[in-house]
C-alpha positions as CSV (number, residue, x, y, z in Angstrom):
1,X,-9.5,79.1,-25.1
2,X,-8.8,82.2,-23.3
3,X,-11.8,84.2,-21.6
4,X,-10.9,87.5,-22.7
5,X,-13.5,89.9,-22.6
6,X,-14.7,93.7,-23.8
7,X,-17.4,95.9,-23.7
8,X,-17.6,98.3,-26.4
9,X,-19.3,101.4,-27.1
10,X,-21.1,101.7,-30.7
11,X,-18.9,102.9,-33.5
12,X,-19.8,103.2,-37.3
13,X,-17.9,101.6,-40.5
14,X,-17.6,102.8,-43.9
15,X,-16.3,100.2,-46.7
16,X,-16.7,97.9,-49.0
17,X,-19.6,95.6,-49.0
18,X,-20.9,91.7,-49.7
19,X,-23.8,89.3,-48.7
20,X,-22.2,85.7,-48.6
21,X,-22.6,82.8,-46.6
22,X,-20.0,80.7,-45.1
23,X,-21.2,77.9,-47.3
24,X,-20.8,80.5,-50.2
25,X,-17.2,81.1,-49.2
26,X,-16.2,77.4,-48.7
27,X,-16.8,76.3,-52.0
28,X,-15.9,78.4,-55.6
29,X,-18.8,81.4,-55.4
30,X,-17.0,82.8,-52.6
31,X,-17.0,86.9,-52.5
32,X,-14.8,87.5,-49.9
33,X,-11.4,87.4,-51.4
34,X,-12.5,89.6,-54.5
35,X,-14.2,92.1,-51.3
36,X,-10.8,92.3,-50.0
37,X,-9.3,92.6,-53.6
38,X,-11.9,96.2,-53.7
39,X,-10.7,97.7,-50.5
40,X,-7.0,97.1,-51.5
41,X,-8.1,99.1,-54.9
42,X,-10.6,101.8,-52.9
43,X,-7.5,103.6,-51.1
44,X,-9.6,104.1,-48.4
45,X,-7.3,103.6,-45.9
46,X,-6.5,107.7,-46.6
47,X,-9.3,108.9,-47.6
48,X,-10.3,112.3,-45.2
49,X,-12.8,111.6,-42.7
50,X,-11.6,108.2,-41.4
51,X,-11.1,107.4,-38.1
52,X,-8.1,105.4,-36.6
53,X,-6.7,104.4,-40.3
54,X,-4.1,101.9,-38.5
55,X,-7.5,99.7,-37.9
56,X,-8.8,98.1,-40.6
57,X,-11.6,96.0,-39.6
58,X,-14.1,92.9,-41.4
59,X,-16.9,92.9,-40.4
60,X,-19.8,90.4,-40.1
61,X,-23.4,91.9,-39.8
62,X,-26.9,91.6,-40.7
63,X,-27.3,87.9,-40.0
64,X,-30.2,86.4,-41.8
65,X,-30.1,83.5,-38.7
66,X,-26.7,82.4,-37.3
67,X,-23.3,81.1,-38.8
68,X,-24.8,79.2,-41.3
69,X,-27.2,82.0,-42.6
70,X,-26.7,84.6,-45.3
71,X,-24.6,87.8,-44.0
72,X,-23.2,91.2,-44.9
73,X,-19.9,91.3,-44.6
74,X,-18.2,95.0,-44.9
75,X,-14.0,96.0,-45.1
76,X,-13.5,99.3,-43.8
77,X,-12.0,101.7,-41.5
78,X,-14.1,104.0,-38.5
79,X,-16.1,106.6,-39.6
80,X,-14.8,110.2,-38.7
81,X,-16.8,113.3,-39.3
82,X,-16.2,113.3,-43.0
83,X,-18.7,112.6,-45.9
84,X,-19.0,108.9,-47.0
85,X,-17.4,108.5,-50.6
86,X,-19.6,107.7,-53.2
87,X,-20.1,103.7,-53.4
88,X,-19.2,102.8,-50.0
89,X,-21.5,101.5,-47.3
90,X,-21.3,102.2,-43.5
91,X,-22.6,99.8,-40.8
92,X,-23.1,99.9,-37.1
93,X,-21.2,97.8,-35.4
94,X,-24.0,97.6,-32.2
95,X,-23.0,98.5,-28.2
96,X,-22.0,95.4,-27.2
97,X,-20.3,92.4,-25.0
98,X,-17.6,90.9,-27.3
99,X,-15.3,87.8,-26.2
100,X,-12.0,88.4,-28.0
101,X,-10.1,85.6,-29.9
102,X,-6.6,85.9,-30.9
103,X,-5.0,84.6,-34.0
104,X,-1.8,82.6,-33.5
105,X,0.9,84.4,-35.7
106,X,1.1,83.5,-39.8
107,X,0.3,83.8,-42.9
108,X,-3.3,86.3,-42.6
109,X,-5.6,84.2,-44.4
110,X,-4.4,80.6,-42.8
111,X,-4.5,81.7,-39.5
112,X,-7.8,83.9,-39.6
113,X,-9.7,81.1,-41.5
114,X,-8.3,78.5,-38.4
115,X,-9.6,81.2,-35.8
116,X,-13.2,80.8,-37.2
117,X,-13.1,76.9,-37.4
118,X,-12.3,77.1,-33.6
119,X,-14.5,80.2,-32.8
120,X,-17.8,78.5,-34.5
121,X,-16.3,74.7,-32.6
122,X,-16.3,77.0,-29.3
123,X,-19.6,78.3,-29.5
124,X,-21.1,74.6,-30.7
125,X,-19.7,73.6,-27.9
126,X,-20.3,75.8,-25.3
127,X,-23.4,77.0,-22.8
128,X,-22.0,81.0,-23.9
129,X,-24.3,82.1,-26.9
130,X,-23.1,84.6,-29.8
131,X,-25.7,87.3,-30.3
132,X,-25.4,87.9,-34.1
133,X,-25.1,91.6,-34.0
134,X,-22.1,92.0,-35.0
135,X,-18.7,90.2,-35.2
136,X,-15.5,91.5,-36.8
137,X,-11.9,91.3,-37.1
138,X,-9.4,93.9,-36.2
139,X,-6.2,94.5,-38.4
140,X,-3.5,96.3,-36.6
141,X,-2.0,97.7,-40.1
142,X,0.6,99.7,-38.2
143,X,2.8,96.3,-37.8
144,X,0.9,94.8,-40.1
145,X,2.6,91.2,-42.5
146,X,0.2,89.3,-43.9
147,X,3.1,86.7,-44.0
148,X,3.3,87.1,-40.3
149,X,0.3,88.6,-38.6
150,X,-1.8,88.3,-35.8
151,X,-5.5,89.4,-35.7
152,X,-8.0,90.0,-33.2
153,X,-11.6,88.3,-33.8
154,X,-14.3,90.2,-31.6
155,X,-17.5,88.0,-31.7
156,X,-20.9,89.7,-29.7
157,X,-22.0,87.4,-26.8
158,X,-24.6,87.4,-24.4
């Protein structure tokens, strides 16, 4: 596991929103995949007052406790100086240490899904504690394949 590190400023989302749990989304109930199915339908990737539209970001928030509490999860883009659209959320993604994990390259949902498995084996494993402010993926959609992408996991740390 690579120790690459970043501090970040805080930024704010707008998107599409779900409270889940990862139990939730082992098993049939999961909300994720039809959350991803609404941004994909939202076409807010150009709507005005985005940010940075090549970033699409997921991102994990509100944690009732830790990984295996309740949490809101929101798809989105940066929020620019424009209004927020009617039926969207925004979140604050919080000021914060992150330790970035990389995906190995693959199909997007197989090699995100294998990222968390070894991000939440990491952090059982290891003295370094997650904060549960904020976590959240980062989608490069400029050369993005979700036959053959690579994503960036940012997980808050202490």
């Amino acid at each position: 596991m690579t120790n690459n590190y970043t501090q970040l400023p805080a930024f704010e989302l707008t998107g599409v929103h779900c409270r889940t749990t990862n139990e939730q989304e082992a098993g049939p109930e999961g909300k994720l995949g039809a959350l991803w199915q609404r941004y994909f339908e939202s076409g807010l990737s150009a709507a005005p007052g985005i940010r940075n539209p090549q970033f699409l970001y997921g991102l994990y928030t509100d944690y009732e406790t830790d990984a295996s509490g309740a949490y809101t999860a929101l798809i989105g883009h940066e929020l620019g100086a424009g209004e927020i659209r009617e039926g969207l959320a925004t979140a604050a993604v919080p000021a914060a240490k992150y330790k970035i994990f990389t995906t190995q390259r693959g199909p997007v949902q197989q090699v995100v899904a294998q990222k968390w498995q070894e991000i939440w084996r990491y952090f059982g494993q290891s003295s370094e504690e997650r904060t549960y402010t904020g976590d959240f993926e980062r989608y490069d959609l400029v050369k993005f394949d979700p036959a053959d992408a690579v994503v960036e996991i940012f997980v808050a740390v202490k």
